[in-house]
N, C-alpha and C positions, 0 to 999 in steps of 0.2 A: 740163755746167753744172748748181749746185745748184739756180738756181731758175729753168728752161727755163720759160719759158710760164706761169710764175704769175704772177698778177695781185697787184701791192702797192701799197699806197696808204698814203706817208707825208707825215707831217704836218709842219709847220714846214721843209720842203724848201729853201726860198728861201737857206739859207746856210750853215755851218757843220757841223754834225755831219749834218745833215738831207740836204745834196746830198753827201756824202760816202757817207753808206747809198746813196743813189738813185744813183749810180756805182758803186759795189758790186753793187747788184743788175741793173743794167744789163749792167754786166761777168760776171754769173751768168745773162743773158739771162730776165732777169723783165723783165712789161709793168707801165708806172707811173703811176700818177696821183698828180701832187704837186700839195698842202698846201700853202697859205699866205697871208697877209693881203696879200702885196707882189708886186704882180705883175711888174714888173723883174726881181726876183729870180726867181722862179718860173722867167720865163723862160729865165735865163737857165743855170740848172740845164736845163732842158729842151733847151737846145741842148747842152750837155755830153752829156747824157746822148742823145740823137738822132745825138752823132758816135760813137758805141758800137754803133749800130745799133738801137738799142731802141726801140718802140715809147711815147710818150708821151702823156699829156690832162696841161694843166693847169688846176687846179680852185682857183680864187682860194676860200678860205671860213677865216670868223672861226670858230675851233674850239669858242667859247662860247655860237655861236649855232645853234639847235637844228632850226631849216630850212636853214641853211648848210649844217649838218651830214650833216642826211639828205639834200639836194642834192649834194651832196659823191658821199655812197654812191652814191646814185642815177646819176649821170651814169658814176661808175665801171663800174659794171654794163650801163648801156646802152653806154660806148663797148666794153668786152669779155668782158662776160657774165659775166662771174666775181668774186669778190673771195677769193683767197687768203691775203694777208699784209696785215696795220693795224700799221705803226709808228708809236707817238704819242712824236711825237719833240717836237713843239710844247711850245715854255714862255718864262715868263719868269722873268727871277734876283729879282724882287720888290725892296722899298727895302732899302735898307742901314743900319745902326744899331740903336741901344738899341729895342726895340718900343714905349715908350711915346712916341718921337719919331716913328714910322713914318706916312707920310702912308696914312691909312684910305683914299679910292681906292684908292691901287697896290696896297698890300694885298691890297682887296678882288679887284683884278682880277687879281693874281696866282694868287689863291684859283682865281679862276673858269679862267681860262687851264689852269693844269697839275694841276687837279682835275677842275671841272665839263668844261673839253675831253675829259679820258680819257675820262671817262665817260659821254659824247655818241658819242662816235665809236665807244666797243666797243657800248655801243645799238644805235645802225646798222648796225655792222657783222655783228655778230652772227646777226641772221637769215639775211643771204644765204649767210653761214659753216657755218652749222646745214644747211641747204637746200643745198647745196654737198656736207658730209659730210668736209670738212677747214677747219684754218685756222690760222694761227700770230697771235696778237698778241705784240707785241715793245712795250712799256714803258721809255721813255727814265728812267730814277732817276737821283737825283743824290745830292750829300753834302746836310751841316749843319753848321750852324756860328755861331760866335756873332757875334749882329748881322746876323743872316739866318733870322728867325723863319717869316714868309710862307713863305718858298723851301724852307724845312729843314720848313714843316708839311706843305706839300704835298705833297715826294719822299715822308715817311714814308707820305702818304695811300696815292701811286703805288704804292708797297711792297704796301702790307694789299690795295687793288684788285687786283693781280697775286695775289696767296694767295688772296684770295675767289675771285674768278672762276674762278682754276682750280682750285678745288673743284665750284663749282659745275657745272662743264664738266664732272667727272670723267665717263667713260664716252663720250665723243664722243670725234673725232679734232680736235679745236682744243686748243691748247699758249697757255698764257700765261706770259710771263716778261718779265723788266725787265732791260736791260743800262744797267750802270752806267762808264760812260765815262771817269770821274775827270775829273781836270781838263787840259780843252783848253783850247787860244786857240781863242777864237772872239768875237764881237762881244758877247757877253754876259759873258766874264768881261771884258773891255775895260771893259764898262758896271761892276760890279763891283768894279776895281781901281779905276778913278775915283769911284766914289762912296765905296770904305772911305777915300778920300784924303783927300774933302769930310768927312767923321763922325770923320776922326782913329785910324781903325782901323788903326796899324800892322802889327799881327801878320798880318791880311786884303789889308793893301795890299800887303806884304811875297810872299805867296801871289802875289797878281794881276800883281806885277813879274815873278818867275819864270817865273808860266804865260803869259804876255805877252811874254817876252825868250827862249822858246825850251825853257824847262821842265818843259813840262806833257806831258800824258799823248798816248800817239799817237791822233790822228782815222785812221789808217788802221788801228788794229788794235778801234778802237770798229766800224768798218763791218763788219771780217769777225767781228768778234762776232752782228753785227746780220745778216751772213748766217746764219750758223750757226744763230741762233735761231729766223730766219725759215723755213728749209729743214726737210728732214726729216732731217738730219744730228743735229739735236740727241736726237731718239728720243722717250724718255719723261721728259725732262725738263721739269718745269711747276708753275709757280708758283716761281719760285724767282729772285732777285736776284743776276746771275753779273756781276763785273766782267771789265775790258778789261784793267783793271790788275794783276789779281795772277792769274788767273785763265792756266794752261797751256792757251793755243785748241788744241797739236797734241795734246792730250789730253781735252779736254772730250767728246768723242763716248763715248770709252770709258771715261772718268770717270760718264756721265751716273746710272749705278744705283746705284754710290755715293753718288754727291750726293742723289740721291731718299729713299734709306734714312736721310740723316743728315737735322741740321737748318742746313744750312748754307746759305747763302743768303735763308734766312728772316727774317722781321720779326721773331722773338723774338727772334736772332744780331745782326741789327743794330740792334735796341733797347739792348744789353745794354752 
């Protein structure tokens, strides 16, 4: 099993891509503490993943809130002394439409969710990681696109966070990377497809019918991304934005020094 006995703690768990990782890693016999504002859900990831045999806490916490946050860590660590793995899988898809019509809330709180969250949580995480002497962060990224200004500024942010920090890291044993999942059904592109509806975004509704009727990209090959990442299979590869989608998983181990030496995966490649 890739991740026997590491401790991971991912974020936004309660549904979609998020209890798809935490059965992944369940099924790799990692211990979990899941992430999330809904605690229904939470649990009921928790019970999925307790018929796997794994070890589970769940930790109800708003990822924008900065004592939730290190509460969050904190209770991790005292239920089992570790923290190995932070998937910030937590987000939301922000409004839909032209940006001068975008309601500033959601915006705002979009900003704060899949920006100030990452950045909360690899805060916290971070010392115990350091003090530890390993640590994988795994970086949930998304696309962009037009009439999804919020959403598309914040993955870019997601991006640059993943490149900084693992630079900054350079010399320790913690790996930062972002897997980029493409497009799933999940309750958010639902949210998504019905708002390009309401704004008259065909070409966007059009996208959200597809990924919604059976189209979209596999949640099962996003999770064993997210193992990969997570684990020590990936090597030395860090900082770097790998998709589900185009991306060869029965190759990415031995791909990894290649892709290091080039600029692939980077926020210059996906600016461009």
């Amino acid at each position: 099993m890739r991740l026997r006995d590491r401790v991971a703690l991912i974020t936004g768990a309660g549904r979609g891509i998020g209890r798809e990782i935490a059965l992944a890693y369940a099924g790799e016999g990692a211990r979990l503490a899941l992430a999330a504002r809904t605690v229904g859900e939470l649990e009921e990831t928790a019970r999925q993943v307790r018929e796997l045999g794994a070890a589970v806490l769940v930790v109800p916490t708003d990822v924008t809130d900065r004592s939730q946050v290190d509460g969050m860590v904190r209770r991790t660590v005292d239920r089992f002394s570790a923290l190995d793995v932070l998937v910030n899988n937590a987000g939301l898809p922000g409004p839909v439409g032209p940006l001068q019509e975008n309601d500033v809330d959601y915006w705002r709180r979009t900003i704060e969710v899949n920006i100030i969250g990452v950045f909360l949580c690899c805060r916290a995480a971070l010392p115990v990681m350091l003090s530890g002497g390993r640590g994988r962060i795994v970086n949930v990224y998304g696309g962009r696109g037009r009439n999804l200004t919020a959403y598309g500024a914040s993955k870019v942010a997601v991006a640059d966070i993943t490149e900084t920090l693992a630079t900054e890291l350079a010399g320790t044993n913690i790996r930062v990377n972002a897997l980029s999942p493409g497009s799933i059904h999940t309750r958010m592109w639902e949210e998504t497809r019905d708002a390009a509806r309401a704004v008259g975004d065909a070409e966007l509704f059009e996208l959200g019918q597809r990924v919604t009727s059976g189209g979209g990209a596999s949640i099962q090959r996003a999770a064993e991304l997210a193992v990969i990442l997570g684990s020590d299979d990936a090597g030395d590869l860090n900082g770097r934005v790998v998709s589900s989608v185009t991306e060869d998983l029965s190759t990415l181990v031995q791909r990894a020094p290649d892709l290091m030496a080039s600029e692939a995966g980077t926020l210059k490649l996906l600016g461009s």
